[in-house]
N, C-alpha and C positions, 0 to 999 in steps of 0.2 A: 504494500500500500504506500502512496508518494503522501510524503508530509506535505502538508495547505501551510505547514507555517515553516520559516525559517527565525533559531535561535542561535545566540552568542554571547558569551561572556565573558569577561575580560574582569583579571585583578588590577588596582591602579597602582601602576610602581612607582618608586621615589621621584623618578625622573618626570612623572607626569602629576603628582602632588601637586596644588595648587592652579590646577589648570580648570576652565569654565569646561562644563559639561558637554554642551554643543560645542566647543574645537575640538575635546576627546574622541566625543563620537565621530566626527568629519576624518580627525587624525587615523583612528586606531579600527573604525567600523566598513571601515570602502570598500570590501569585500560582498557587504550584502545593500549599503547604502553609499553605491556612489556617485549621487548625486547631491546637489546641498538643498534639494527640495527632499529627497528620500528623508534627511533628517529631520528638517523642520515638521514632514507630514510624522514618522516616526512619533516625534516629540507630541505633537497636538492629538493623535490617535491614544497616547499615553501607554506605549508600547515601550517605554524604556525604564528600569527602576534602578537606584542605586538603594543597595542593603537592603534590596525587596520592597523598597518603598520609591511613590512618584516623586519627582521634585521638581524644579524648574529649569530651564536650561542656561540659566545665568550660576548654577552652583557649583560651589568651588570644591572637587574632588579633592580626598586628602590620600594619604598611600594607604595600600590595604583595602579602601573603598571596591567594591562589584559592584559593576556595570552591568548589567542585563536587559536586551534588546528583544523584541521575540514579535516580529514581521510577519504581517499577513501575507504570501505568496502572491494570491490577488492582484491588492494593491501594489503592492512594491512591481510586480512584473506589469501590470496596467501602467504605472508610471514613465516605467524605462521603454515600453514599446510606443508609448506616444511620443518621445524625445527620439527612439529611434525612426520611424515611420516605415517600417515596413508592411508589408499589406500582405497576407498569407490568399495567394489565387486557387491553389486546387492541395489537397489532403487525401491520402490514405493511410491505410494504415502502414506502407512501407515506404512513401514519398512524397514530396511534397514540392510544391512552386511558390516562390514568394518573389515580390517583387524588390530587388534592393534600392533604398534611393543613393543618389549619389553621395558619397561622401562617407558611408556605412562601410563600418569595416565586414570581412568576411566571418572573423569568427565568433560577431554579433548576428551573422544571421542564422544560425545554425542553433543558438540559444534559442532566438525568436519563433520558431517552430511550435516546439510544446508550452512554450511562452503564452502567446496566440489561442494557443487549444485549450488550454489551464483558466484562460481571464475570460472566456468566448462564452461560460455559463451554461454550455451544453452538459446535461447530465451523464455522458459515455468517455468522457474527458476529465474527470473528477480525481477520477487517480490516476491519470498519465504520469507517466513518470518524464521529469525535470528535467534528464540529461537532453545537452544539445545534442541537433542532429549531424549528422556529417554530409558538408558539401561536395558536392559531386562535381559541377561545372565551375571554374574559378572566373572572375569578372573583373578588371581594375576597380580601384576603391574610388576613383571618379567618375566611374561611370555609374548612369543609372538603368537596370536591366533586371531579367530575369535571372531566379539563383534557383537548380534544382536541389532538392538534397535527400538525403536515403535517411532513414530510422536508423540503423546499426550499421557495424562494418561488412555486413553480411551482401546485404540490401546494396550498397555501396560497388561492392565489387561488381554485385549482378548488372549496375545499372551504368558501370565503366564500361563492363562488355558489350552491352547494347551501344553504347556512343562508338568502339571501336568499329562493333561491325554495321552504322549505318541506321540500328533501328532508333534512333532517337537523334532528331534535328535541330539545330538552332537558330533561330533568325532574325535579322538585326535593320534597324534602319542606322545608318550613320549620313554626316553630310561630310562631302570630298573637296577637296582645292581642284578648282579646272573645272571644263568644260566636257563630261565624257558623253561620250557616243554610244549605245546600244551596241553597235555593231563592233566598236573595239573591245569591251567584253568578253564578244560572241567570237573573236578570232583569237579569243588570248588561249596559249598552249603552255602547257609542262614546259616546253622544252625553250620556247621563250621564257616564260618567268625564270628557269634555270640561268637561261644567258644573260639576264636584267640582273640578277644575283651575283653577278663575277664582273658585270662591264663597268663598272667602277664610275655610273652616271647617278646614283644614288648617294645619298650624304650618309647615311644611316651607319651602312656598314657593309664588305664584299663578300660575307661568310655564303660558298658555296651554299646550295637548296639542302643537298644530300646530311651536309654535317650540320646544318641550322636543323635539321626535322630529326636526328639522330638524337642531339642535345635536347632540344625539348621534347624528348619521347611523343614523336606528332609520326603518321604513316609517310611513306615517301611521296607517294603519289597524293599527298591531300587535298592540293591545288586544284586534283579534278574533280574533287568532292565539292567546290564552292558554285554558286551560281547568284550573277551579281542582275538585277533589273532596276533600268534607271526611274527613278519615280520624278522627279522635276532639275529645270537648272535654272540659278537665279544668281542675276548679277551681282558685283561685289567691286566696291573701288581699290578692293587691298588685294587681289587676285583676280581681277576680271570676273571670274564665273564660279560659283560651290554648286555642285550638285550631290543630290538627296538620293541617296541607291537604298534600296534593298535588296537584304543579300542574307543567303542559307548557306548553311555549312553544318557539312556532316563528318564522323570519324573523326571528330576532335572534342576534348574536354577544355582545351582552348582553345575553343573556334573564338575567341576575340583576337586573341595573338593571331592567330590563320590568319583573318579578314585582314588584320591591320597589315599585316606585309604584305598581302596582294595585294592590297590597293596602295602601299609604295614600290611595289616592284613596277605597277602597273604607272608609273607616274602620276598617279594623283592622292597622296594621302590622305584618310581622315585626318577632320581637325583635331589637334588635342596635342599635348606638351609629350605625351606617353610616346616609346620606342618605336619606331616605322610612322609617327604621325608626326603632324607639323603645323603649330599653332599659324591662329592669325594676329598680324600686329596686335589689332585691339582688344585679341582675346587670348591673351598666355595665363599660364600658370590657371585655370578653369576649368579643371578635370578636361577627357573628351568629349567629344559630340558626338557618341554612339552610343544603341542600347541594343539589349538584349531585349528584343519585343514578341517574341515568339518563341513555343517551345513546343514538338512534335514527339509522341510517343509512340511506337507502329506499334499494334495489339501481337506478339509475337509464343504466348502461349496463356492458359486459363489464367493465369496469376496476373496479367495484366491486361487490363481494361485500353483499348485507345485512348490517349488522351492529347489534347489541343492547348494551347494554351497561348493566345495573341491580346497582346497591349496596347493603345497607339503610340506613335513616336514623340519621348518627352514636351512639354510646351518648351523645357531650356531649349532644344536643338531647334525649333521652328521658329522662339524666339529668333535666334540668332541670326536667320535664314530675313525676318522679316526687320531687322535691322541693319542688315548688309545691304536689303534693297534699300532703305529707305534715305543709308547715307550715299548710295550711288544716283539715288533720284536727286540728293540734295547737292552730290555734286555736280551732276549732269546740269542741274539748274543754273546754279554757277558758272559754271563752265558756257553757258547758251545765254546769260545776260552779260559776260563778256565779248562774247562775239557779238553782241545782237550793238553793245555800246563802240565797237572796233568800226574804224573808217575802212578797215583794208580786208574785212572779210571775201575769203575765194569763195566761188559759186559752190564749192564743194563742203564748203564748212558746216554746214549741217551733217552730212552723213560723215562727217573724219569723225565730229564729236561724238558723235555713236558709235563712232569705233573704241574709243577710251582716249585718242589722241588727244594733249593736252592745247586748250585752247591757247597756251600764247606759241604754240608750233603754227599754230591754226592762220593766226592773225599777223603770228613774225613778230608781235612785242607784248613786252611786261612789264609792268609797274613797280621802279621799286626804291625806294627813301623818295616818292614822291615826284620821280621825275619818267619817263615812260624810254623804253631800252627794246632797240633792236635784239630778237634771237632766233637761233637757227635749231636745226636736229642736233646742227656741230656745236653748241655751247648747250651747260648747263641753264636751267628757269630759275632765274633768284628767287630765291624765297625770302619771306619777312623774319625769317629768323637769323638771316645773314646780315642784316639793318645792323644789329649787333655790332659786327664787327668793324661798318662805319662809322658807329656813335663811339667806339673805344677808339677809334684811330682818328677820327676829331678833337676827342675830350682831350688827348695825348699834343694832336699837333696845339689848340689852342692855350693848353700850360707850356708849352714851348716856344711861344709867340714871341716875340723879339729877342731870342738867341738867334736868329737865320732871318732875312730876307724873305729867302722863298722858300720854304722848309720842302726838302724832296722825299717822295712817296714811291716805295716799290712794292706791286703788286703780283704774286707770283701765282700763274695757273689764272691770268687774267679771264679768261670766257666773253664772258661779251663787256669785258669790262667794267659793270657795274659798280663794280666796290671803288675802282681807282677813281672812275669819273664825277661818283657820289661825294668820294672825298673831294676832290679837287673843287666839285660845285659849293660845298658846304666851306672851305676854304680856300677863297680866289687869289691867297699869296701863293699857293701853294704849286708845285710842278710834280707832276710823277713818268712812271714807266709802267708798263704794265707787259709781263712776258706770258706767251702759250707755246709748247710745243707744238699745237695742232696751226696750221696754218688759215684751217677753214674757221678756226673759231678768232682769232686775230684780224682775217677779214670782217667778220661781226665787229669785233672791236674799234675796228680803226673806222666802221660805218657809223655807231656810236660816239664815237670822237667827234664827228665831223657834225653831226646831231647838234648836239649840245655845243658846238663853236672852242670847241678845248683843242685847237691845231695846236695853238700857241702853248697850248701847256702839257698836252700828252705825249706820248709816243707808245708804240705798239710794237714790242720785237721778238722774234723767236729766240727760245730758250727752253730751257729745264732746270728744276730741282739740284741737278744733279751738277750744273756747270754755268750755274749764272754766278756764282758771285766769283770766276774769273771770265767772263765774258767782257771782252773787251769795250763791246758798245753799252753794255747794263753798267759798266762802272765808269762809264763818260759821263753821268751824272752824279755819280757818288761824291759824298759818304749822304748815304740816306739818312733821313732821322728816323721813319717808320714805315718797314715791312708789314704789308698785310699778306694774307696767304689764307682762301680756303679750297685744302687740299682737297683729295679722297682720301675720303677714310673709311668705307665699307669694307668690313670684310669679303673676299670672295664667299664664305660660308654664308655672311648676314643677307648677301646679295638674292642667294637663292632664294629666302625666304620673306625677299621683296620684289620678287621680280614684276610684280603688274605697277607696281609703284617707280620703277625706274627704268621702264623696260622699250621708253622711246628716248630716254637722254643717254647723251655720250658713257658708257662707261668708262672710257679714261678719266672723265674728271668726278668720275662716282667711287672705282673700287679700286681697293690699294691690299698686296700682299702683307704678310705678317700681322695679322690680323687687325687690318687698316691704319696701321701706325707708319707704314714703307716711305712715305712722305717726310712725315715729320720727323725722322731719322735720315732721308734723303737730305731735306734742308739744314739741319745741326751740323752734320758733316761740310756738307758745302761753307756753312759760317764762320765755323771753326779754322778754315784751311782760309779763308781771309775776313778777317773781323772786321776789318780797314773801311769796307763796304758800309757798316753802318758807322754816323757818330758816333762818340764815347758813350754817350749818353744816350743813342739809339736803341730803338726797340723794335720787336715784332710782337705781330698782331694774329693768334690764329683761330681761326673758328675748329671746335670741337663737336666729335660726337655723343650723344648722352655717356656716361659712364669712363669718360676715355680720359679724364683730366690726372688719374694716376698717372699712367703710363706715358702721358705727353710729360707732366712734370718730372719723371723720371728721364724722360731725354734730355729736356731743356736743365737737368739738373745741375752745369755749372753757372747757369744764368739765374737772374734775381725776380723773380714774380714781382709784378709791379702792379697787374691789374687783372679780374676775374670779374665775368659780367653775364647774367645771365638774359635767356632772348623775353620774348614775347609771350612767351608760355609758361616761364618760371624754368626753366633746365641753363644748367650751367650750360655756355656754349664758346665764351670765347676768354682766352688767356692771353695775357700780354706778359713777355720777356724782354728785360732790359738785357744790354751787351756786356757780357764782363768786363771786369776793367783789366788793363794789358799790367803786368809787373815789370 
């Protein structure tokens, strides 16, 4: 017969003498009350005595004092099952389906079973016995799905063998990055996913198919066991397209794991932070966007009945779905009252902007500290958070104002030259340089130039990182007072995982090796081998990526931080380095 009640008692030792009752209990009881409502209810049901008598939970235990706690099963499990939220779908006597919510560990669902059956008030459940059940199918802990689980170990094994050999299905909606086709699917083969698994076009990892299904005790051939149907696709400004698949999978106890590497082998991961998936910008660290929504039992001898068991797909995951469209609608918007305000729109700009093209490719300019800037596919689109690095490289030239005449400004990785031009508009003593290696994007520049009437103060010339500060025509102005410079600094890694976000601008002035730092290691170097270039008292100016002002300050570290300035958003973005001084 199962006890309805759990009890406990506890002698109070030296070390807990003088302690209030309620922290005792919180402290020494979390085995049967762990939660800090489990206590308070406890206390108010008058379910707890010290020396066989009630008292309050402000009293102060002395040593030698019993505690004694003695729990309604019930209540206490009524409690924890409504903090947990599980929902029990289907019960027999040897299995059972519950649905996990996200965020629920695995070996809280398996309590949850007879938990369920015990508080449910059915009279044939009165003496169930307590012990959890054991899970049978494993699920991540963020995701929200179906959990099967067996009564014993017995039950367990019979119900591993039906999943190996086919008689028990699982199926899932999840939502993917990209655009997929029904038909690419329907042509995918073993023997492709095999070769997607070695060609080294995935980030994940290259472990051959045969030794990846070996290690996770998964069949060889399991890939043929899945079958994926596309249910919708829906736009997204942070990857172009997510589509919503539904998909079964059989012969596996982790058909999550299964689905999730087909659909990275297949080029399109689910979303989610988890192994073979691939978050979205605005959605990291958020468990996945899959679930367990189906569950198939083939009726395969007397002992077991058919049984069914489908869910809909989370509202988290449709959410998601329906705020992808809503920020692509809000860009598209944007994106169509800037052309529609553009003198120069082509016949064609309507349908480029529905392609994702961005409208200042559309129109050939963009707006930026306020003055309007030719651009091309061949330069980067300034952004407002590059303003930054114009407000630091003024604030700087104007506390410098009557040391120089005309204080000189170098701009390295010019693009359409916006940052040099901005400064030089915002200070008309001032002269600069502004270098690109790309030639196409210096023709932007120097069309720029001629814009804004700065013949007389600009110049535009080719160079690199790597050999401007001994170029002989970039030091026919020197000694600078202040270098600005925003490099690339993407990772190739971070790239992949923004590719509809940068996927019409130049990469050269977006992605930089060594995990986007190649730049600003390319330049130190370069400084270092002639300081000459800038004043004594010179500085640079460089625009950052979130998180990078370690590692940038770790380069610049025989120079002196003089100035940190964050953009328009609140993120650090731009650092200013004075020049050391020579011994």
């Amino acid at each position: 017969m199962a006890l309805r009640t759990q009890t406990k008692e506890l002698r109070v030792l030296a070390a807990d003498a003088g302690t209030k009752l309620r922290l005792f209990l919180a402290r020494n009881f979390r085995d049967i009350m762990p939660l800090r409502q489990d206590v308070i209810s406890a206390l108010r049901k008058k379910a707890v005595h010290v020396n066989g008598d009630l008292t309050l939970d402000t009293h102060i235990l002395k040593e030698g004092d019993t505690v004694r706690v003695e729990m309604s099963l019930v209540d206490l499990y009524t409690r924890r099952l409504q903090v947990l939220g599980t929902e029990l779908k289907f019960c027999d006597s040897d299995l059972a389906v519950v649905m996990k919510p996200a965020g629920a560990r695995m070996c809280d669902i398996g309590w949850a079973v007879p938990a369920t059956l015990l508080v449910s008030g059915d009279e044939k459940y009165k003496d169930i016995s307590t012990e959890p059940w054991i899970v049978v199918n494993e699920i991540e802990r963020g995701s929200q799905g179906l959990v099967v689980l067996a009564r014993d170990a017995k039950i367990q094994q019979e119900l591993a063998e039906k999943i190996n050999t086919g008689q028990i299905t699982f199926r899932f909606g999840a939502l993917c990055h990209g655009k997929i086709e029904q038909s690419l699917v329907n042509s995918v083969t073993l023997q492709s996913l095999e070769a997607a698994s070695v060609s080294g076009d995935n980030s994940e990892e290259t472990t051959p198919l045969d030794l990846w299904c070996e290690y996770n005790r998964i069949p060889a051939d399991i890939f043929n066991h899945v079958e994926i149907h596309i249910e919708s696709v829906t736009r997204s400004p942070n990857v172009g397209h997510l589509t919503m698949i539904k998909a079964s999978v059989g012969h596996a106890a982790h058909a999550s794991l299964v689905l999730r590497r087909y659909m990275h082998l297949i080029g399109h991961p689910i979303v989610g932070s988890q192994t073979y998936a691939r978050p979205l910008a605005n959605h990291r660290d958020k468990g996945i966007l899959m679930s367990l929504t189906g569950v198939t039992l083939s009726a395969t001898d007397a002992r077991y009945e058919p049984v069914t068991i489908d869910v809909p797909i989370p509202q988290k995951i449709m959410s998601v779905c329906e705020r992808e469209v809503m920020f692509y609608e809000r860009r598209q918007k944007k994106a169509r009252e800037e052309l529609e305000q553009s003198d120069v729109l082509p016949a064609d700009g309507a349908e480029l902007a529905a392609d994702g093209i961005p409208a200042a490719y559309i129109t050939g300019t963009k707006d930026f500290c306020g003055h309007t800037f030719r651009v091309s596919k061949n330069t980067l689109i300034p952004r407002p958070s590059t303003e930054t690095l114009v407000s630091a490289a003024v604030e700087f030239l104007e506390k410098a104002a009557g040391s120089q005449a005309a204080p000189q400004v170098l701009d390295l990785g010019t693009g359409t030259g916006c940052i040099l031009l901005s400064i030089l508009l915002k200070v008309p003593a001032a002269r600069g340089v502004g270098i690109d290696i790309s030639p196409a994007a210096l023709d932007i520049a120097q069309a720029n130039v001629a814009l804004h009437g700065l013949a007389s103060q600009a110049k535009m010339l080719p160079s690199d990182f790597e050999s401007f500060a001994a170029d002989e025509k970039v030091l026919r102005q020197s000694p600078y007072d202040f270098i600005a410079c925003n490099p690339p600094y993407i990772s190739p890694h971070k790239a992949v995982r923004m590719t509809r976000m940068i996927e019409h601008e130049p990469q050269l002035a977006l992605i930089a090796e060594d995990g986007g730092f190649q730049a600003y290691s390319a330049i130190h170097r370069s400084l270092m081998a002639n300081m000459e270039i800038l004043q004594p008292a010179g500085c640079i100016g460089f625009e950052i990526g979130k998180g990078m002002e370690r590692i940038v300050r770790n380069i610049f570290y025989d120079w002196t931080e003089v100035g940190a300035y964050n953009d328009n958003q609140g993120y650090l973005r731009v650092l200013v380095f004075q020049r050391p001084v020579l011994c």
